[in-house]
C-alpha positions in Angstrom: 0.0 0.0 0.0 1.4 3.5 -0.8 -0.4 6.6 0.8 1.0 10.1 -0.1 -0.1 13.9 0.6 1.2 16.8 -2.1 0.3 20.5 -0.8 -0.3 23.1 -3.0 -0.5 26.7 -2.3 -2.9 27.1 -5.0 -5.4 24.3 -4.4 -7.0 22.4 -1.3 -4.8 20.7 0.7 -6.5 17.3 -0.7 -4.3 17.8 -4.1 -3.5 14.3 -4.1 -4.1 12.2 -1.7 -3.9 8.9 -2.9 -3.8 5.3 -1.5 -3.8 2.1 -3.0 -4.3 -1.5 -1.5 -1.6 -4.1 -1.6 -1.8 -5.4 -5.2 -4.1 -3.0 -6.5 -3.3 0.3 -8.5 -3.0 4.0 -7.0 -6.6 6.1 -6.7 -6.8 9.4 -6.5 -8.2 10.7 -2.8 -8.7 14.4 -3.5 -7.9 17.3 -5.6 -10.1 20.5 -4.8 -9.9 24.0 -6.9 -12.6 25.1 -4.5 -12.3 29.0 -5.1 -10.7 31.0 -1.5 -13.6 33.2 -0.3 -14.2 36.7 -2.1 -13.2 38.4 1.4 -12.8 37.6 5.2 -15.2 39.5 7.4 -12.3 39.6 9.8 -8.6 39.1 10.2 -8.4 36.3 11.9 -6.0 36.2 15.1 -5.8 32.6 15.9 -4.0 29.3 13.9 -7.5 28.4 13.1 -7.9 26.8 9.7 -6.7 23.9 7.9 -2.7 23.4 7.2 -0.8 21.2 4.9 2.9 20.5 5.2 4.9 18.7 2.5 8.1 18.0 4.3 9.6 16.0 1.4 8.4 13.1 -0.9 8.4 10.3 2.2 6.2 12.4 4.7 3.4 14.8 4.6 0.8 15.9 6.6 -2.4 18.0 6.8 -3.6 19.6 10.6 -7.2 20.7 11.0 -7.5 23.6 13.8 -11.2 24.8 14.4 -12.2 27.3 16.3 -12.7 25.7 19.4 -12.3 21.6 21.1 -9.6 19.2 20.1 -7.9 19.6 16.6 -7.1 16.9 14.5 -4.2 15.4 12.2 -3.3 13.0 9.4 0.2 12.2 9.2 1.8 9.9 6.0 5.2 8.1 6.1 6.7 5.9 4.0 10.3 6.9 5.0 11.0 3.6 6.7 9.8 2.1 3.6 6.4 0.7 5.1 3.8 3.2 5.4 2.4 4.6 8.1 -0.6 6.4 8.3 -1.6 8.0 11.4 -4.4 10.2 13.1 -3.6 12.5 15.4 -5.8 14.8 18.3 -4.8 17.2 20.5 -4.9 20.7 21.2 -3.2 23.3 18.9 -5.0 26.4 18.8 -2.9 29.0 20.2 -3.6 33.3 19.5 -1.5 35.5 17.4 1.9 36.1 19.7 2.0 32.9 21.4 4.4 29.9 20.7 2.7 26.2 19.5 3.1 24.0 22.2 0.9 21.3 21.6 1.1 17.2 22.6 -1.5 14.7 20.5 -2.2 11.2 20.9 -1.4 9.6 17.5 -3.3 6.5 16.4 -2.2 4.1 13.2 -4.5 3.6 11.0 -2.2 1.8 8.7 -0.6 -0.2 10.6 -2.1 -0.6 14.0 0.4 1.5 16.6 -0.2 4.9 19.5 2.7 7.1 19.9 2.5 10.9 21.6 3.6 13.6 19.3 4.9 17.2 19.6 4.2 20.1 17.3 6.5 23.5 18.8 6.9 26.6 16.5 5.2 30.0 15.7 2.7 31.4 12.9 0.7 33.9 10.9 -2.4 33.4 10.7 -4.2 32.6 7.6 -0.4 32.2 6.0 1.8 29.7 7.4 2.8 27.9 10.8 6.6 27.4 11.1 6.6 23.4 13.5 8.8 21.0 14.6 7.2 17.7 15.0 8.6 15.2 17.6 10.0 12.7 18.3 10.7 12.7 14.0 12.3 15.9 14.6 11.2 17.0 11.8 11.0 20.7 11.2 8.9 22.6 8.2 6.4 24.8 6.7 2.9 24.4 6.7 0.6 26.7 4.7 -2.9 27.7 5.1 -5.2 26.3 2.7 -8.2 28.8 2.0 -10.8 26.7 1.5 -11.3 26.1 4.8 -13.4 29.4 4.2 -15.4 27.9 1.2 -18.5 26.8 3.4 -20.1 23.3 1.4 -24.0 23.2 3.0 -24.9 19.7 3.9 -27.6 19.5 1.2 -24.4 19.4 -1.0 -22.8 16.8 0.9 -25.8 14.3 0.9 -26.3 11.5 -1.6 -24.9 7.7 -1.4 -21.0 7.5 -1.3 -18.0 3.9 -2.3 -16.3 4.5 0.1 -12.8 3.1 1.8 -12.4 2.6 4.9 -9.1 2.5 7.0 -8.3 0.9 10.2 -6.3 -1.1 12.7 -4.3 -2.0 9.7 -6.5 -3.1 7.1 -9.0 -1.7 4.9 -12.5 -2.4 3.6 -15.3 -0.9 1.3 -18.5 0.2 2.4 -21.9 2.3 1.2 -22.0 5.4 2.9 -25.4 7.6 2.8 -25.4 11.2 3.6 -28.8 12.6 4.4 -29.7 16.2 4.1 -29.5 16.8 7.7 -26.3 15.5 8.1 -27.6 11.8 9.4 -25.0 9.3 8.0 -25.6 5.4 7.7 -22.8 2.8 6.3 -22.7 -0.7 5.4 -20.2 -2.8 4.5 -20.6 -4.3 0.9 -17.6 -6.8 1.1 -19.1 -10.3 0.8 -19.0 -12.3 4.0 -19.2 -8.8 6.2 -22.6 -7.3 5.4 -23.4 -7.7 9.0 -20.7 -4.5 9.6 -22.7 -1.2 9.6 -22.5 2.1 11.7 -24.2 5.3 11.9 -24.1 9.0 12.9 -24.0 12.6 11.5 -22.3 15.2 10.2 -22.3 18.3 11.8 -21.3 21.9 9.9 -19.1 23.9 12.2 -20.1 27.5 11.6 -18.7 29.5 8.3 -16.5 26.8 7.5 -15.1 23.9 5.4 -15.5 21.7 8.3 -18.0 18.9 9.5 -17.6 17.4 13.2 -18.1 14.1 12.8 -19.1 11.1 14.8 -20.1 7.4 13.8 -20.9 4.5 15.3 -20.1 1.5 14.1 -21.8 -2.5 15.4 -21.0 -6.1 14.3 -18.6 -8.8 15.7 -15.4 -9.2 13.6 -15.7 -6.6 11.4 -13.2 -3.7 11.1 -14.0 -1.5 14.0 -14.9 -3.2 17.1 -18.2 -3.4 18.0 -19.6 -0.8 19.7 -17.0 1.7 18.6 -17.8 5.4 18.4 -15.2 7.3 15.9 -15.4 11.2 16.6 -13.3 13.5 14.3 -13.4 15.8 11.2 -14.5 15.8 7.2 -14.5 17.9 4.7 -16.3 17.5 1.1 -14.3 18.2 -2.2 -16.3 19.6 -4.5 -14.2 19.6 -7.8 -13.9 15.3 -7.1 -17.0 15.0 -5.1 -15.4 13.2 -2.3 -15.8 13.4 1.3 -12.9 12.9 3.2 -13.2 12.1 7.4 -10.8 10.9 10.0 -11.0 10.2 13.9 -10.3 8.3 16.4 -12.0 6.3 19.8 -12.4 8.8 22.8 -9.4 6.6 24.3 -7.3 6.9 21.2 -7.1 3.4 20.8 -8.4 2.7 17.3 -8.1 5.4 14.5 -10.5 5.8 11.3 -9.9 7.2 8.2 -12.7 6.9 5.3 -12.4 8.3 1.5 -15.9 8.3 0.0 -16.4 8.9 -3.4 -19.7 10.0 -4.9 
């Protein structure tokens, strides 16, 4: 399986995401030309927003910082070789003036592992954030991608997603349905594992990009443990009409991510 993030400074930070299954070929995850908003009612004082970072061709990474509760990450590395493919959540926001100081849990999606991370460094706001991540020790650029601005209502979200979903080290394929209000159902359609479903909602978080997200997920033996509730972050790409979510378990012990194409 090969999994890799490229950042653009002039397109969503989903330019090309793309993973592929052991023994099948690439697919494309996301490339958005979402257009930046036509102007911000207000300068914005905060790191709130999203963030890619392309530290070189074996590791990127993309950080989601809203406005307020726990932000999110999704961290790619192939620099040992195998990938890893990680979720991260934590606190980050921090206001204009003050240093990033922030510790996350990080969860493996591919393959199954927990670690703590550091992010320390400075940033403008709506431009760049200047990090070192630890214990990598890796140390970079990340740039703001404006269409976190772009807001996508849910009635433009919902319809029936394929989607791919990744966790504890493996992956599997599922229906996805997006209602109007946000209400989200999914069942697996790999034969031998229809019994694995799970539901929840999507939740706009005010003039943004974002959706909180949280599904639940029920069946013996399936890919999330039964029982299992996933809260984290999405965001649909219009220009590929694919929704892209990741989380984790409240005791970051299983992480989730899911690429749903329309």
């Amino acid at each position: 399986m090969s999994v890799w993030v490229k950042w653009s400074r002039t397109t969503s930070v989903w330019m090309a995401v793309a993973l592929s299954a052991c023994g099948g070929g690439g697919r494309e995850v996301g490339v958005s030309e979402n257009p930046p908003p036509a102007a911000a009612s207000a300068t914005r004082l905060t790191n709130e927003g999203i963030w890619g970072w392309e530290y070189s061709d074996t590791f990127s990474a993309v950080f989601v910082v809203p406005a307020q509760g726990d932000s999110w990450g999704l961290l790619i590395d192939s620099t040992s070789g195998s990938l890893v493919l990680e979720v991260a959540r934590g606190r980050m926001l921090a206001f204009q003036g003050q240093a990033i100081s922030s510790q996350l849990s990080a969860v493996g999606a591919v393959p199954a592992q927990k670690r703590a991370i550091g992010l320390n460094g400075g940033f403008t706001p709506m431009a760049s954030m200047n990090l070192t991540l630890t214990p990598n020790n890796y140390t970079g650029e990340l740039q703001y991608d404006p269409s976190y601005d772009v807001v996508v209502p849910l009635s433009g979200v919902a319809t029936t997603y394929e989607a791919d979903l990744y966790a504890d080290g493996y992956k599997d394929s599922f229906e996805v349905s997006v209602a109007s209000d946000g209400t989200v159902a999914l069942a697996s359609v790999t034969p031998g594992f229809e019994h694995c479903t799970g539901s929840g909602r999507l939740q706009p978080q005010g003039s943004t990009a974002i959706f909180a997200t949280r599904l639940d997920f029920t069946g013996a033996g399936c890919l999330l443990p039964d029982g299992v509730t996933i809260e984290g972050v999405a965001q649909y790409d219009g220009v590929l009409r694919k929704l892209i979510a990741f989380g984790m378990d409240r005791d970051a012990s299983v992480a989730l991510l899911m690429d749903a194409n329309r």
